[in-house]
N, C-alpha and C positions, 0 to 999 in steps of 0.2 A: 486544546486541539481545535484546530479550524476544520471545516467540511468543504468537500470541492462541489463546488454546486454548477458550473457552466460548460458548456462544451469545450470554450476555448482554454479553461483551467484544467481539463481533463486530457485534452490534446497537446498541450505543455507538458505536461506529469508524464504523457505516456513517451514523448517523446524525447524523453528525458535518459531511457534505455532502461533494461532489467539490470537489478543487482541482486534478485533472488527470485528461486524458482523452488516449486516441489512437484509434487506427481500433478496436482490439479489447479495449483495456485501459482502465477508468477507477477513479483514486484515488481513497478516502475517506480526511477523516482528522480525528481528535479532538483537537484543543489538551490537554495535559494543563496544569492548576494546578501551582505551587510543591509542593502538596501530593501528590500524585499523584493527584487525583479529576480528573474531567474540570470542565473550566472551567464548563459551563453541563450539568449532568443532561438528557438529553432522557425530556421527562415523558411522550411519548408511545408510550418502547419500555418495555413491561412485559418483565421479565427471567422465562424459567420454564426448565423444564430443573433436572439437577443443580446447578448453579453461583445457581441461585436465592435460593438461602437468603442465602447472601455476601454476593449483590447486595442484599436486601432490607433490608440493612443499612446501608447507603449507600452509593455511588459508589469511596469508598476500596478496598473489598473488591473492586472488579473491577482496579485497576490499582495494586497495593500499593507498588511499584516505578517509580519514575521515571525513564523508559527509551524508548526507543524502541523501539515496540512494530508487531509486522508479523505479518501474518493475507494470509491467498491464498482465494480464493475463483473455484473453478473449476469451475461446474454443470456437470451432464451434460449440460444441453438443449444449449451451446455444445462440449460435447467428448466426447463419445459413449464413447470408449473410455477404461481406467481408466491405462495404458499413457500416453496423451498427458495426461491431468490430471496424473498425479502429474509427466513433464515438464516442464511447465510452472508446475507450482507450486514443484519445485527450481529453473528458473530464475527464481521470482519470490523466493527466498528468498538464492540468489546471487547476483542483484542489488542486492537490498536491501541484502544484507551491505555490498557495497561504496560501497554511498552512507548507510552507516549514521553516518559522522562529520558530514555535509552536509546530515543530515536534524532537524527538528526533531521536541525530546523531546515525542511525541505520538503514538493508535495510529494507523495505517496499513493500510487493506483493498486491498489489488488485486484487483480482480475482473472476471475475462473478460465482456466484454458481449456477444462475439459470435463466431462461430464461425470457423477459419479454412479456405479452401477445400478441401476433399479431393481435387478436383482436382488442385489446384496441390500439397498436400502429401499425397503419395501413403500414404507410411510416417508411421505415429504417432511414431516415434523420429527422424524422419532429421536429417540434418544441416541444412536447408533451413530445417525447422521451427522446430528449437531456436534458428538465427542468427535468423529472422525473430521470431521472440519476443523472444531477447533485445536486437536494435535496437529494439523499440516499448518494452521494460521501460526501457533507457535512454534513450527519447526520455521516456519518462514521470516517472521519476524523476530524469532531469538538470532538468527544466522546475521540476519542486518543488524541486529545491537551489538552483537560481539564484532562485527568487522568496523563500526564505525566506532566501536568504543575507543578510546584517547592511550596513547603508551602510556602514559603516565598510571590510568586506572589496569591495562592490561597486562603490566608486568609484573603488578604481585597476584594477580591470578595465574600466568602464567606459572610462576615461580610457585607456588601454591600447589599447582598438580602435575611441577615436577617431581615435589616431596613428598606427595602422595604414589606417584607411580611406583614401584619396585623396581 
């Protein structure tokens, strides 16, 4: 698994559109080509920044490697302290790991849309917090492995808890 490291690799991904959301968490994600360019350039994100130049070269230059590619995106306005971001973006990179065979080769943003209660999670490290992050990472990224999985693999699961059902 590759990591997105540039603004202009992170403004691709994002602009790629959601394929999954949950209460606090929602996916972006870019179809990669045969090639490694992205399937459709979006004409509307100008790349700037260091990694500019790359990009200005075409599409290639941002995703050279055909791979599965995963970027975290954890604003402050949704997580105040630097303590729970970096948190939560190790559990957004642990997770991924493990759904990195089930994932299609394309880049991937998780990005916190919203804040989680400080009420309810009192400590930025606790245990409460890291479990309830990581059940919505996997609510989020089990939903994109089952929708991208192949007919071929999907039919005898399916078939499987039809026979199960009553």
């Amino acid at each position: 698994m590759q990591r997105l490291k540039t603004r202009p690799q992170f403004q691709a991904a994002m602009a790629g559109g959601i394929v999954s959301r949950t209460a606090h968490f929602a996916l972006h994600r870019l179809v990669l080509s045969a090639k490694g360019s992205p399937a459709a350039p979006p004409a509307s994100v100008e790349p700037t920044g260091p990694g500019s130049l790359l990009s200005a070269q075409g599409p290639q230059a941002l995703f050279a490697v055909r791979d599965v590619w995963l970027g975290a995106m954890v604003p402050k306005r949704w997580a105040r302290r630097a303590v729970t971001r970096n948190t939560i973006k190790r559990q957004i990179y642990t997770v991924g790991a493990t759904f990195e065979s089930r994932l299609p080769q394309a880049a991937h943003v998780v990005r916190l849309r919203c804040a989680f209660d400080r009420k309810q999670f009192v400590s930025a490290t606790s245990d409460q917090l890291k479990q309830a992050v990581r059940a919505e990472l996997l609510q989020l990224f089990g939903h994109v492995a089952r929708r991208s999985a192949s007919p071929e693999v999907a039919a005898p699961q399916l078939a499987a808890a039809a026979a199960v059902a009553p």
